[in-house]
N, C-alpha and C positions, 0 to 999 in steps of 0.2 A: 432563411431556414436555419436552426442551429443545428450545428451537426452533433454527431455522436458524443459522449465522453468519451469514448475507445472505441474501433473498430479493428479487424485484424481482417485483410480483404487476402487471398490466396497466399499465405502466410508460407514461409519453410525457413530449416535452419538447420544445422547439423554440429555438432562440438568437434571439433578436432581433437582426434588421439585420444578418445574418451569411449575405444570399443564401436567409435562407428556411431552412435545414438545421434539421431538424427529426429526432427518433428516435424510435422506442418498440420496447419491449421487454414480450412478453405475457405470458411468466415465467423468471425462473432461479433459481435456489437451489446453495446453498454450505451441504453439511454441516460440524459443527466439528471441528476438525483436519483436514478436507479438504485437500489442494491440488491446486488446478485453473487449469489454462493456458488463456487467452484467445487464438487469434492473430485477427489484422487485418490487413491492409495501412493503410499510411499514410490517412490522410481517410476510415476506413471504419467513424469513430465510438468509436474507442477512447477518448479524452480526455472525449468528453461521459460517457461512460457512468460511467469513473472518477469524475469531476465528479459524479456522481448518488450514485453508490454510498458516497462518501466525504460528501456532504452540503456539498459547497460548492453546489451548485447545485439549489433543490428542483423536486422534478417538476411537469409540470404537472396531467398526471392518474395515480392509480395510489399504489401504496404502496412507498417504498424501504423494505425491514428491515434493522435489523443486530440483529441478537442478540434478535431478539423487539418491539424499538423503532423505530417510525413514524418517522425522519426527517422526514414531511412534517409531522408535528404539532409541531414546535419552531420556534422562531423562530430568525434568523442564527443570532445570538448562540448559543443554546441547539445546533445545531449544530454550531459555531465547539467547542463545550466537549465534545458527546459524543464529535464525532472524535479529538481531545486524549484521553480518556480510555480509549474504543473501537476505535480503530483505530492503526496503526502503518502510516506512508506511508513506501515508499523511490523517491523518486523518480528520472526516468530520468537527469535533471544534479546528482543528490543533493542539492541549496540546501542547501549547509551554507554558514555564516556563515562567510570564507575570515579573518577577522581573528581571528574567538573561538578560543579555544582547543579541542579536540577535546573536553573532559570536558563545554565548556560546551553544544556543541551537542548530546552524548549525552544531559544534561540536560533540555534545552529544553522537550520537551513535557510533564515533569512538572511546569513550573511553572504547566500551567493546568490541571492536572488533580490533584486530591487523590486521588483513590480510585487510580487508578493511580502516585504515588508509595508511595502506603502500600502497593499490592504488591510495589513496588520492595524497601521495605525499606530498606536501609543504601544511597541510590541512588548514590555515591559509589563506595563498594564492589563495587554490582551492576554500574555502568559499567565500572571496573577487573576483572572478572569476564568482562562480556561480550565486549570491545575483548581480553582472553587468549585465548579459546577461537575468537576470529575470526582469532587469529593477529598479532596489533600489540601490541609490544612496551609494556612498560607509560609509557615515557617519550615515548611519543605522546599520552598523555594531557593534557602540560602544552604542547604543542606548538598553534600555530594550525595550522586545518584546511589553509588555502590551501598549505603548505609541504610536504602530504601528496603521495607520487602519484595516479593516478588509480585506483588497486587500493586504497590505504588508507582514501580519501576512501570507496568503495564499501562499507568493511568498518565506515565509522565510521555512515554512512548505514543502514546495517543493526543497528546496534547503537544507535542511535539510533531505530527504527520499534520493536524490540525489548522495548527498555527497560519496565517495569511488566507484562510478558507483554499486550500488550492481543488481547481475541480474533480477530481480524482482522486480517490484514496484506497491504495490497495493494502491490501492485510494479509499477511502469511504466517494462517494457522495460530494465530495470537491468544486462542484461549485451550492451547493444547495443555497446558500447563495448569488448569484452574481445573475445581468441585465444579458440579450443576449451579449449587447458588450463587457460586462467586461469579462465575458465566455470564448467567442471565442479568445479574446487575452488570456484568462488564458491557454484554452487548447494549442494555438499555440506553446507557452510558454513550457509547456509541453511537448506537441509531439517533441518537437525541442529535448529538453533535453533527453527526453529519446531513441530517435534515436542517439545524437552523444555517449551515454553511450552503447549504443546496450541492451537496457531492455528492456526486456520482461513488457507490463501493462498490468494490470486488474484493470479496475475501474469499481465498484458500483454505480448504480444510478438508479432512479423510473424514470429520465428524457428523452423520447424517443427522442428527438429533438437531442440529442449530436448522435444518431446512424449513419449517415454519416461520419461521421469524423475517424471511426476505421475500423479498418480489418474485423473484425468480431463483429456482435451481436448477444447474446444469453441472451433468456428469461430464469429466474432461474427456472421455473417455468419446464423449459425443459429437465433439469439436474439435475432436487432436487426434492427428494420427502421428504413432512412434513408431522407429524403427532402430534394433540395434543387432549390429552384424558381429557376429564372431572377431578379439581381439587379434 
């Protein structure tokens, strides 16, 4: 049986010295090739939850899954390496390195991850591949990122989470920054990519208008209880 892309089984967490704010989550699940839309309003828990899901931050009671594997049973470190290998971040200000060059930041997360370079492949090539089919021309490749627009930087960010198909791709809010037409071509873009990878998404967003376009939507609001106590 394959299991989930993510599951989050009686979830909780609290930030230290942060006012007390605290969450849990009693369950969700992420079929793979799924994509499903998170929305929230600002401060209503999206980042922590990201932060969980992604394994920067472990829980304090409860089981994070990604792909069958306990996040809480690894240490930083080991964390630090399954995200690199398992997941694919785009995030919402893309931190791309604005001095490196675009190929090198398409790069980047192969180089802590072997098992997904090796599904890369020719990763040189697969970057020159992916950076085509997103629409950037191929002499953006030698180009640093900083010199990109805000639409390229997006496409390299995506081609960059991309890279090694890892099963899981989460998005946070990445078309908060775009028109409706830039949008809709960014999500097609998208959706395209991560159906021929067979990934599993979840993206983050306050924006109800993208709700059509996924499998599923769910208000966080549905699946998360917050709590924050007087500082």
């Amino acid at each position: 049986m394959i299991p989930p892309a993510l599951a989050l089984d009686d979830v909780a967490f609290a930030w230290p010295g942060r006012g007390g704010f605290s969450l849990s989550c009693p369950a969700f699940q992420i079929a793979p090739g799924e994509r499903v839309l998170l929305l929230g309003a600002s401060g209503s828990g999206k980042s922590t939850l990201l932060s969980l899901v992604c394994g920067i931050v472990p829980a304090t009671r409860g089981r994070v899954l990604v792909g069958g594997t306990d996040l809480g049973a690894m240490s930083a470190g080991g964390r630090d390496r399954f995200r690199a290998e398992e997941i694919g971040v785009i995030f919402q200000q893309f931190n791309l390195l604005p001095y490196a060059k675009v190929i090198d930041n398409i790069l980047l997360p192969l180089r802590f991850a072997p098992h997904r370079r090796a599904r890369a492949g020719g990763a040189i090539h697969e970057a020159a591949r992916l950076c085509a089919e997103l629409g950037l021309p191929e002499e953006v490749l030698s180009m640093p990122s900083g010199r990109l627009s805000v639409g390229q930087q997006q496409r390299v960010a995506v081609a960059r989470a991309l890279i090694g198909a890892p099963p899981l791709i989460v998005a946070d809010e990445p078309t908060s920054a775009l028109d409706a037409a830039t949008q809709d071509h960014f999500l097609r873009l998208l959706f395209d990519r991560t159906d021929e990878a067979q990934s599993a998404l979840l993206m983050v967003s306050h924006d109800e208008r993208l709700a059509p376009r996924f499998d599923r939507v769910i208000r966080l609001a549905d699946i998360v209880n917050t709590q924050r106590s007087a500082a």
